[in-house]
C-alpha positions as CSV (number, residue, x, y, z in Angstrom):
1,X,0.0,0.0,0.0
2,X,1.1,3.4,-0.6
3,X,2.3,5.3,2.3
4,X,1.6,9.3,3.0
5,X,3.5,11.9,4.4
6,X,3.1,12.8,7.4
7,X,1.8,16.2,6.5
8,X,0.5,17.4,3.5
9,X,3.1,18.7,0.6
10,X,1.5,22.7,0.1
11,X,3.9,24.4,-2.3
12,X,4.2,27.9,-3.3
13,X,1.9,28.5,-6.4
14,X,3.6,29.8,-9.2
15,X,2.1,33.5,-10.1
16,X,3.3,37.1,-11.1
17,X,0.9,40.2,-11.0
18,X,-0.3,42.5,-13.7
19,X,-1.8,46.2,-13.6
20,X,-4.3,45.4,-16.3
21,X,-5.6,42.9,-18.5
22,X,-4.0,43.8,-21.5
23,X,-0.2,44.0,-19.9
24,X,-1.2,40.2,-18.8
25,X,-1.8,39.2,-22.1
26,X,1.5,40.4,-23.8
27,X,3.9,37.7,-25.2
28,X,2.7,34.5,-27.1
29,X,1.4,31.3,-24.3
30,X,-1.0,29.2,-24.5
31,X,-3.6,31.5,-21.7
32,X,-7.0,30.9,-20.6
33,X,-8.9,34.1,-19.3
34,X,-11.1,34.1,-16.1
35,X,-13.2,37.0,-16.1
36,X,-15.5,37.7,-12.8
37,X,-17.7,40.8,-12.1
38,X,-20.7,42.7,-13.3
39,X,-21.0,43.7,-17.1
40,X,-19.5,47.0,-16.4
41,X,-17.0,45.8,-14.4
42,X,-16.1,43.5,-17.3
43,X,-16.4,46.2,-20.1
44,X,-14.3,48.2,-18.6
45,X,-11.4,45.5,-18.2
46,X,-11.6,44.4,-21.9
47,X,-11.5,47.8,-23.1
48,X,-8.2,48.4,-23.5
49,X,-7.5,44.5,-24.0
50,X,-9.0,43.6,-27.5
51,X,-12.6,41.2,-27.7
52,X,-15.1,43.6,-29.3
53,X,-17.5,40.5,-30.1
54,X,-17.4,39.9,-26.2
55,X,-17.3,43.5,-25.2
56,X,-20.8,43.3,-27.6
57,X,-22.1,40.1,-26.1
58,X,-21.6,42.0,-22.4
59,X,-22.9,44.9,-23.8
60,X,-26.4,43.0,-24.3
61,X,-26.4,41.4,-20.8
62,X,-26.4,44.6,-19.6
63,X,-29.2,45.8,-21.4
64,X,-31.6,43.1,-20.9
65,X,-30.5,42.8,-17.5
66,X,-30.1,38.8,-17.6
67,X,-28.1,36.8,-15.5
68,X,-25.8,33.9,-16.3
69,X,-26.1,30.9,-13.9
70,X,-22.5,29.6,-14.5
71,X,-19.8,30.4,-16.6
72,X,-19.3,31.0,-20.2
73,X,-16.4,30.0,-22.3
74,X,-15.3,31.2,-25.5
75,X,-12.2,31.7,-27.6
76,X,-11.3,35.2,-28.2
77,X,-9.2,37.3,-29.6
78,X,-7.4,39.5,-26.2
79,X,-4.5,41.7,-27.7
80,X,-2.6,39.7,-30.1
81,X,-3.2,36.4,-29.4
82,X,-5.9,33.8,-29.6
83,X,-7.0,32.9,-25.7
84,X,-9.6,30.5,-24.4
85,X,-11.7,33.0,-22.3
86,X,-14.2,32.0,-19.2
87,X,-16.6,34.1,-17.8
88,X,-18.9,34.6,-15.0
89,X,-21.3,37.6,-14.2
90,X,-22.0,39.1,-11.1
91,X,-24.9,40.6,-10.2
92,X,-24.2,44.2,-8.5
93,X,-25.7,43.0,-5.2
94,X,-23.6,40.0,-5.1
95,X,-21.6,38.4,-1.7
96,X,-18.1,37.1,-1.5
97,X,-20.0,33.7,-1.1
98,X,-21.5,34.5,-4.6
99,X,-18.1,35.7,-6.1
100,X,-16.4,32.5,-4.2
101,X,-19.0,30.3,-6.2
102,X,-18.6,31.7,-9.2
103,X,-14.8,31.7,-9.0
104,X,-14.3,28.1,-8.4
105,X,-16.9,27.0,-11.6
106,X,-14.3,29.7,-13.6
107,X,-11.5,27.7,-12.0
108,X,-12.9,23.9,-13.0
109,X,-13.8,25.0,-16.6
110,X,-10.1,26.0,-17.1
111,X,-8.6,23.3,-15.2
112,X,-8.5,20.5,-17.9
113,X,-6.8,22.6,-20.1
114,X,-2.9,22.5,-21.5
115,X,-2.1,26.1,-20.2
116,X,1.4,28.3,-19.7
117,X,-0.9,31.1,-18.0
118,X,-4.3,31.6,-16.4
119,X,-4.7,34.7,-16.3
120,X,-7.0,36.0,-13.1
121,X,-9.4,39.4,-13.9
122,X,-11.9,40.3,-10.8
123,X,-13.9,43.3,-11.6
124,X,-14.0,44.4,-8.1
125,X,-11.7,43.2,-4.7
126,X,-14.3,40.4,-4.1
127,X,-13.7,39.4,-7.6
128,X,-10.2,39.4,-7.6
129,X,-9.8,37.9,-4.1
130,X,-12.2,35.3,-4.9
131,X,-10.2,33.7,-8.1
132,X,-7.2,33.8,-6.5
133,X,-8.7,31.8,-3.4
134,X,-10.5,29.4,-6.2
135,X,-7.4,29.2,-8.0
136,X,-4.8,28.6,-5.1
137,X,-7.6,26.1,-3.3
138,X,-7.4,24.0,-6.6
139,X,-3.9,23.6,-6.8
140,X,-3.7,21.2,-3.0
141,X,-5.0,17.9,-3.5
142,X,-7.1,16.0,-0.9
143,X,-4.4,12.8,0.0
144,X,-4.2,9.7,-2.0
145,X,-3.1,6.1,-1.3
146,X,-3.6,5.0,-4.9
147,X,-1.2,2.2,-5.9
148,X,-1.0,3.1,-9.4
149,X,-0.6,7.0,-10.0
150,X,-3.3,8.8,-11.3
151,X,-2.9,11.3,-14.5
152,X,-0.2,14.0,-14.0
153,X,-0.5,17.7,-14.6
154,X,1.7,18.6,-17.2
155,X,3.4,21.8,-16.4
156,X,1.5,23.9,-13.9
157,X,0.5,27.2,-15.1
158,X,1.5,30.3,-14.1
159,X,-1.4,33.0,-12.3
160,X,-1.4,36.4,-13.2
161,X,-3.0,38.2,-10.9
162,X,-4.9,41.4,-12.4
163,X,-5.1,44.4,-9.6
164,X,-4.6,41.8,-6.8
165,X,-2.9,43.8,-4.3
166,X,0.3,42.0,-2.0
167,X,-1.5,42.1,1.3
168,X,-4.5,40.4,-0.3
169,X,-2.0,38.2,-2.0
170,X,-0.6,36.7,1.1
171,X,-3.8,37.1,3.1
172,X,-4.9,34.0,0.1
173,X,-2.3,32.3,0.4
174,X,-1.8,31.9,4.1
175,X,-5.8,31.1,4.4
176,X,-6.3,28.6,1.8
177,X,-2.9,26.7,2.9
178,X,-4.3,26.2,6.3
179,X,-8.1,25.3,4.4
180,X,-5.9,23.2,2.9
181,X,-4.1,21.3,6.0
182,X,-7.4,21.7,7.2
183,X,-9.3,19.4,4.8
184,X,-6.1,17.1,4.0
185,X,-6.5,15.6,7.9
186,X,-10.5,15.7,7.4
187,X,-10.1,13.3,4.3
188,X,-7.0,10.9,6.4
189,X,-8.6,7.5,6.7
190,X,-9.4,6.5,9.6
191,X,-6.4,4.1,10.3
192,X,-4.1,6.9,9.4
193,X,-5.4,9.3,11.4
194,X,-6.0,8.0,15.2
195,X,-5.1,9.9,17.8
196,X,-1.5,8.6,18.6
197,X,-0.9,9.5,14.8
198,X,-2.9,12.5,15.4
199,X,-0.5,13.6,17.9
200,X,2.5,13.0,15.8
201,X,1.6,14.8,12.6
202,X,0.5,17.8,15.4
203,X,4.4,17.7,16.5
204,X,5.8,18.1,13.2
205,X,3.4,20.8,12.1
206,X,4.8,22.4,15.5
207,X,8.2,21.8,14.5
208,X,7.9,23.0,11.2
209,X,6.1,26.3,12.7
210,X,8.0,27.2,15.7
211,X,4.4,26.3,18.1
212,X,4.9,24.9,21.9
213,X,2.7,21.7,22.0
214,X,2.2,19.9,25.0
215,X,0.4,17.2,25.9
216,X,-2.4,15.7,28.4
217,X,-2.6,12.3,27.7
218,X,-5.0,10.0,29.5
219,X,-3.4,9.7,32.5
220,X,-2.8,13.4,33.3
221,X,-6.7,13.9,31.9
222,X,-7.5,11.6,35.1
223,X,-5.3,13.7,37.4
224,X,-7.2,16.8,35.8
225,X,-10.7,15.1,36.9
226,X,-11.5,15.0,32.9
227,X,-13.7,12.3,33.5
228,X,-16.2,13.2,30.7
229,X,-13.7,13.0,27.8
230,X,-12.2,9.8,29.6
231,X,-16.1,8.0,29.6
232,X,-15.9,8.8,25.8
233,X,-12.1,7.2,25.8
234,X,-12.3,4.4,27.5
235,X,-13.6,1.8,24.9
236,X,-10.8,2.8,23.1
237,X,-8.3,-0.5,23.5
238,X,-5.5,1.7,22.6
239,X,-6.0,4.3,25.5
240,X,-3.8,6.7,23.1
241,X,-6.6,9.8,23.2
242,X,-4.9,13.3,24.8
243,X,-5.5,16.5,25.1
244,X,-2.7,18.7,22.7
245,X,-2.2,22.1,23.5
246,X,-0.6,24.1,20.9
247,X,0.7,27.5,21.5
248,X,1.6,30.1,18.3
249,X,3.3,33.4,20.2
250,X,4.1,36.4,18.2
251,X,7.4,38.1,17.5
252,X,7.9,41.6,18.1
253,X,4.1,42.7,18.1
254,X,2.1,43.9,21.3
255,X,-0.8,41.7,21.6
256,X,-4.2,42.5,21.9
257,X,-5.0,42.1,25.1
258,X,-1.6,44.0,26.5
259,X,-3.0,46.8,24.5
260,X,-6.3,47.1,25.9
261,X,-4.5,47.1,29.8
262,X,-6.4,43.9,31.1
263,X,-5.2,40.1,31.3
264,X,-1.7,41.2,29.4
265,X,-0.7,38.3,27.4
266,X,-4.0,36.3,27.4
267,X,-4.3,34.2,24.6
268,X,-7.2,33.3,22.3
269,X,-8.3,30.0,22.8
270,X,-9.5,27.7,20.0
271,X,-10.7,24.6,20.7
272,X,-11.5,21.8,18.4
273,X,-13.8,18.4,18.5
274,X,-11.0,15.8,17.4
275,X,-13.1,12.8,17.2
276,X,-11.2,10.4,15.2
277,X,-13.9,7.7,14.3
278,X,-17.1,7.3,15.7
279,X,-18.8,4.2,15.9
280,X,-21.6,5.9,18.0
281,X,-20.3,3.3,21.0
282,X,-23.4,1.7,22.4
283,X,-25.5,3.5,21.1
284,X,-24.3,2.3,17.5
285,X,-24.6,4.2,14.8
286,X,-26.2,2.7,11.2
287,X,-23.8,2.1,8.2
288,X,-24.8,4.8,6.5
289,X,-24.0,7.0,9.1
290,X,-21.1,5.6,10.1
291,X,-19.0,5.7,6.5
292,X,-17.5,8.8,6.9
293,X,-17.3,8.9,10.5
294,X,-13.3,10.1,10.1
295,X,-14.7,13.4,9.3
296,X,-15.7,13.7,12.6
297,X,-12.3,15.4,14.0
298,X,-12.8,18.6,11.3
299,X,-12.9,20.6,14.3
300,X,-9.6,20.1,15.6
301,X,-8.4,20.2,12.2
302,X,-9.8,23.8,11.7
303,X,-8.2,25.1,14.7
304,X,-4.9,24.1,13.4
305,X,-5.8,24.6,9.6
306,X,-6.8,29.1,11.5
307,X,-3.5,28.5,13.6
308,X,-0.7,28.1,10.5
309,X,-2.8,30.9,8.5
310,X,-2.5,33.0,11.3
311,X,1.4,31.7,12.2
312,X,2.0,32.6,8.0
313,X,0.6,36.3,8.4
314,X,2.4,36.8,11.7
315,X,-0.2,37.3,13.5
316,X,-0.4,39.7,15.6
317,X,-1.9,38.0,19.1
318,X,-1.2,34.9,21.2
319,X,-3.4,31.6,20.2
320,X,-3.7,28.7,21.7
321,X,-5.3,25.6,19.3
322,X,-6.8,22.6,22.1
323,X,-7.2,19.8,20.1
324,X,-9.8,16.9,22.2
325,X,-8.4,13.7,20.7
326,X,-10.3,10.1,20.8
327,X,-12.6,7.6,19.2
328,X,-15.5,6.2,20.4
329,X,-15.5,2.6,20.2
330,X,-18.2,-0.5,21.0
331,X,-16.4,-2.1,23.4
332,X,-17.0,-4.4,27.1
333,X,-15.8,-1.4,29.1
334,X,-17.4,1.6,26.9
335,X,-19.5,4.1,28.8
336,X,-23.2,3.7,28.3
337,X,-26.4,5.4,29.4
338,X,-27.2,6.1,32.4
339,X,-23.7,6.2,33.7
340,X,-22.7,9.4,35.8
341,X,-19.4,11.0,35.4
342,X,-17.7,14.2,37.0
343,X,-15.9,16.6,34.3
344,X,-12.8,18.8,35.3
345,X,-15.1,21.8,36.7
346,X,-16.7,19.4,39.0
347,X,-19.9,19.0,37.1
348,X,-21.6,15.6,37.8
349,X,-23.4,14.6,34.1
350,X,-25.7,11.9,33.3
351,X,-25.1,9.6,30.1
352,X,-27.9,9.4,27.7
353,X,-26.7,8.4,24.6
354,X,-23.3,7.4,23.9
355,X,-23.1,9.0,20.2
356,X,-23.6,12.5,22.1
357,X,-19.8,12.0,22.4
358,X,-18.8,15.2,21.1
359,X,-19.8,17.0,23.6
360,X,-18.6,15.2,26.4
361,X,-14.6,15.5,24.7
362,X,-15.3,19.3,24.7
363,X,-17.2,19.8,28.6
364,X,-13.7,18.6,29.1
365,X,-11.7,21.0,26.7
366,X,-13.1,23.7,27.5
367,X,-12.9,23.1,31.2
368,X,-9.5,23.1,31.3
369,X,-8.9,25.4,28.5
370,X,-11.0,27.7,30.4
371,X,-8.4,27.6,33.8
372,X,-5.6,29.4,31.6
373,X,-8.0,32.4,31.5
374,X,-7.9,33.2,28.0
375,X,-9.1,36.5,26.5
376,X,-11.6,34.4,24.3
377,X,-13.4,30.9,23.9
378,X,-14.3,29.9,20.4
379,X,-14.9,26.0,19.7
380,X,-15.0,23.9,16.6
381,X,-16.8,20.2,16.1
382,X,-19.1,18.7,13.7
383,X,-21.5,18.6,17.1
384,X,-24.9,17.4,15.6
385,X,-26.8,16.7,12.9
386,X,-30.0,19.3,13.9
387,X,-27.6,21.7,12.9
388,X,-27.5,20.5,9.2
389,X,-31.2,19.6,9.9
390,X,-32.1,23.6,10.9
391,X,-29.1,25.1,8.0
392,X,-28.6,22.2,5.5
393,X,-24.5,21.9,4.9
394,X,-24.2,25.7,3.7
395,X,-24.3,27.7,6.8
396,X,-22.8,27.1,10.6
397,X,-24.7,27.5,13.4
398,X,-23.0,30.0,15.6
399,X,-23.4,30.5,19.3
400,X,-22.5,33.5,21.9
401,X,-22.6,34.3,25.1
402,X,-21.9,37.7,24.1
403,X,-25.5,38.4,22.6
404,X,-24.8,41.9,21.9
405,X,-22.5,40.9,19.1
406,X,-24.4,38.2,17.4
407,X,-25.1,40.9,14.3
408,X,-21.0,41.5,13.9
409,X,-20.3,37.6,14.0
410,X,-22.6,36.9,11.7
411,X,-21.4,39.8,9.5
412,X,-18.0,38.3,9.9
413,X,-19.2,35.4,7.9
414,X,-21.1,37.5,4.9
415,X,-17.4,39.1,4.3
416,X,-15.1,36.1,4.4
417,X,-17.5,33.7,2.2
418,X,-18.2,31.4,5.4
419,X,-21.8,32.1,6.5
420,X,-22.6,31.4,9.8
421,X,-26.2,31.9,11.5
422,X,-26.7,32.9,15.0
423,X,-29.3,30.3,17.2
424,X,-30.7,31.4,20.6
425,X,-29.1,30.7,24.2
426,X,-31.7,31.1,26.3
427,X,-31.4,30.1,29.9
428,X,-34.9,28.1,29.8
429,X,-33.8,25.6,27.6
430,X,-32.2,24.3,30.9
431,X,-35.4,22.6,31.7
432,X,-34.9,20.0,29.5
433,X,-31.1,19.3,30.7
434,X,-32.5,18.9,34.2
435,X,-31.0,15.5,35.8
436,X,-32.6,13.7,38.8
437,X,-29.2,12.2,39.8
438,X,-27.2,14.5,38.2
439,X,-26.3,18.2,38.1
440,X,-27.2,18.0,34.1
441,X,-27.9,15.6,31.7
442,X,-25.9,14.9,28.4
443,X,-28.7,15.6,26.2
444,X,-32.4,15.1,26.1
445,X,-33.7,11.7,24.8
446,X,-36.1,14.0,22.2
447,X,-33.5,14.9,19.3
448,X,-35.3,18.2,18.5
449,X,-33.3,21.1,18.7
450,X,-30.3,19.3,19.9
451,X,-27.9,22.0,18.9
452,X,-29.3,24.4,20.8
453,X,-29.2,22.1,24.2
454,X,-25.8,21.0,23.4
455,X,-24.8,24.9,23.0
456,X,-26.6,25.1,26.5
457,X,-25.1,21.7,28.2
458,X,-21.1,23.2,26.9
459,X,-21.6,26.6,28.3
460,X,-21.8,25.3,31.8
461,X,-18.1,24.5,31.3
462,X,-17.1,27.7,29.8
463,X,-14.9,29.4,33.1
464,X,-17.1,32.5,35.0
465,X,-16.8,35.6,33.1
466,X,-15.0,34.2,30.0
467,X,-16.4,35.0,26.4
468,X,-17.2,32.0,24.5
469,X,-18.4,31.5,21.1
470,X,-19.5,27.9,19.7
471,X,-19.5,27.1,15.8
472,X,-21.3,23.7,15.0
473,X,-20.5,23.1,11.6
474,X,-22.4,21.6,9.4
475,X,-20.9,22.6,6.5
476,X,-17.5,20.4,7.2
477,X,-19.2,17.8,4.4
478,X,-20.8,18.8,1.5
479,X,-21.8,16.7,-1.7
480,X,-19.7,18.3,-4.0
481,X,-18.2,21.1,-1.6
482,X,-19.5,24.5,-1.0
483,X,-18.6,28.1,-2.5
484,X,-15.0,27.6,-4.2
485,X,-14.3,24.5,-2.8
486,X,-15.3,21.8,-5.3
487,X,-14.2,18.1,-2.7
488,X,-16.8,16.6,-0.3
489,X,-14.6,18.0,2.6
490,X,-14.4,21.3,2.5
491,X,-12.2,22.9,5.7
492,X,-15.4,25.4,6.2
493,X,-14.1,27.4,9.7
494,X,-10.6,28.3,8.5
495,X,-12.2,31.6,6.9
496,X,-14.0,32.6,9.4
497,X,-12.1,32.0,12.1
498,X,-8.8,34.0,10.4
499,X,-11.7,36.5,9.7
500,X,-12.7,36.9,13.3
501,X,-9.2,37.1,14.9
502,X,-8.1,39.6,12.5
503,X,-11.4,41.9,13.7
504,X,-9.4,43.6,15.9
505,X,-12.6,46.2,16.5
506,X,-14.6,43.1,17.4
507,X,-12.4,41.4,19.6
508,X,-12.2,44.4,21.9
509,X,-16.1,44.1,22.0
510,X,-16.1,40.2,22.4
511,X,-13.6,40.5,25.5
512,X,-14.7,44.3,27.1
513,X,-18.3,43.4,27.2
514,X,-20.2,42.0,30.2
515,X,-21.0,38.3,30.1
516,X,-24.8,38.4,29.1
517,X,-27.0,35.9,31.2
518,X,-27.8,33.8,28.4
């Protein structure tokens, strides 16, 4: 069998920048045109290029005021020389999301073709940063164990980048590298990916990157009083799951929360669901939804996937990635319902169903996570399928208890292309978490709203005082991928989260404002 590396290979991608579309079409290659934006956007970008027959054809879009639903290819005339030309339209209310989505259908129309340039043309900075995400995004491959090599790309193309400034530039390129890490461990097989393997692909991304890890395995979880995450571990014959701690610390910038005169120093804390195969224990799960139970550490893989982007644009702040590592196994000694178990704040909980897992592995996580008093929670995990139920695969669910700020977060995901969708927190769903044996349960035996009381049951182990947010992600797997990304896994979280911690403006509101009695 063919072996993999132990992290993903994510080269530079050949590229060079251009002013305008007609100094990136001088010289005689073989070039293929992807054009993004509105009809006047476009018009004015051919202009000085060459194309009247196209300039014409936009011309009448604009006029009748029709819409294209994916892109158009042609062969045209740009300058000099013959070029194959694709071609999306924008409306002039269009997201990032939309320009993301348009992008990457540009992107796979051009990809099957013998090419020395692709040449990149955004009509506006969504545009542009949209086909350079969609076109650095296509160039890392999900990994392969193929005995027999597939077909090889000839001779990669170079991108020229049209207008794309060099901040925006790198900001791409440090984002969809760690997408990219991101949904290289999603797609690691099972048997390639459990948690002792895990932890050693974690090391050498540290190495590679200059992060402190360190490491709770299960015997320091026990001295910690972790007893939530160690019911989920203990089927597990290889008692290999930990608790990874990885620290990224800037050079020679004043962080965020020195500046503000409070908690100098304190770190963000991200925190990820690293579940690295599910069986659903006891309470076994069907075939079906089993198959891709692998997927279900994306979390963890997102706060590391945020954490190199962030390392790679010398990020200005401390971060701190948590990574809950396991499986949850059938086994003689797994946990089952109705057992009782004490997590690390001291909070007795009463098993209902073993494939509520999840959120037993973060109770834990963010408990002790929670003792280093960071300057913000935010946790990561493919928690539960109500989420897709209430959003379908194309939005998160996001949860707060900052309430006042529900309006920026979600704005936060309109602007980087992941859309997120803020659910309520209100202290009466409590009644349903109510344990007669207990201080809480795990999680109702009714499935309805489960996201919701699983938001509610992992608040109680967020620390006194501490902002928290919770993103359940439903959008980890999608048929065919979602905006630019074109696999099944698609490393949705990376954007946003980068996003977020770059808000500088909103993370002063996140950590100044009084916890809300959610």
């Amino acid at each position: 069998m063919a072996s993999l590396p132990l992290l993903p290979v994510l080269p530079d991608i050949a590229h060079r920048r251009a002013s305008t579309l007609g100094s990136a079409c001088r010289g005689a290659a073989r070039r293929a045109l992807l054009l993004l934006g509105t009809p006047e956007e476009l018009t004015n970008a051919l202009t000085p290029a060459g194309g009247d027959a196209l300039r014409h054809w936009l011309a009448h879009v604009r006029t009748a005021g029709s819409r294209t639903p994916g892109p158009l290819s042609f062969t045209a005339v740009i300058g000099r020389q013959a070029a194959s030309l694709h071609l999306a339209v924008l409306e002039g209310n269009a997201t990032p999301f939309d320009a993301l989505t348009q992008a990457g259908r540009l992107v796979q129309s051009a990809s099957q073709l013998a090419l020395d340039e692709v040449v990149l043309c955004g009509g506006n900075d969504h545009a542009r940063e949209a086909l350079w995400s969609a076109w650095v995004a296509s160039r890392y491959p999900p990994p392969s164990l193929r005995t027999t090599p597939g077909p090889r790309r000839s001779v990669e193309p170079v991108a020229v980048l049209v207008g794309l400034g060099l901040a925006m530039l790198r900001q791409v390129q440090a984002v969809e590298r760690g997408a990219a890490l991101s949904r290289w461990l999603t797609a690691l097989p099972g048997n390639h990916l459990t948690p002792a393997l895990y932890r050693r692909r974690v090391a050498a991304l540290a190495k590679r990157h200059g992060w402190t890890c360190t490491v709770q395995d299960e015997r320091a979880l026990k001295r910690a009083g972790a007893g939530a995450f160690l019911a989920v571990a203990q089927g597990n014959a290889a008692a290999d799951a930990c608790l990874l701690r990885v620290r990224y610390r800037p050079r020679g910038k004043a962080p965020l929360a020195q500046k503000r005169g409070s908690r100098a120093l304190a770190p963000v804390a991200l925190v990820g669901k690293g579940v690295c195969f599910d069986t659903g224990g006891v309470n076994l799960k069907p075939h079906r939804s089993m198959l891709d139970m692998h997927t279900d550490m994306a979390g963890s893989a997102v706060t590391l996937g945020t954490l190199q982007a962030l390392t790679e644009l010398n990020h200005g702040d401390p971060v701190d990635a948590w990574l809950a590592l396991a499986e949850n196994h059938l086994a003689a000694n797994a946990y089952k319902p109705q057992d009782v178990v004490v997590a690390a704040n001291g909070t007795s909980i009463q098993v209902i169903h073993t494939d509520a897992e999840g959120r037993m592995l973060l109770a834990d996580a963010l408990a002790l996570a929670s003792r280093t008093r960071p300057a913000l929670l935010v946790d990561f995990a493919t928690l539960t399928g109500a989420c897709i139920g209430a959003l379908t695969e194309r939005y998160a669910g996001l949860f707060t208890n900052r309430l006042g700020e529900r309006d920026a977060l979600e704005a936060v995901g309109r602007l980087s292309g992941e859309r997120v969708w803020c659910f309520p927190l209100d202290a009466d769903f409590d009644t349903e978490l109510e344990s007669k044996v207990a201080d809480v349960i795990q999680c109702p035996i009714d499935g309805k709203g489960d996201h919701i009381y699983a938001a509610r049951f992992l608040q109680r182990f967020v620390g006194a005082g501490l902002p928290w947010i919770h993103l359940d992600l439903a959008p980890a797997t999608r048929t065919s991928g979602l905006a630019h990304i074109t696999t099944d896994i698609t490393g949705f979280g990376v954007r946003y989260a980068t996003a977020l911690l770059q808000d500088r403006s909103l993370l002063r509101s996140l950590t100044a404002t009084p916890n809300a009695k959610a």
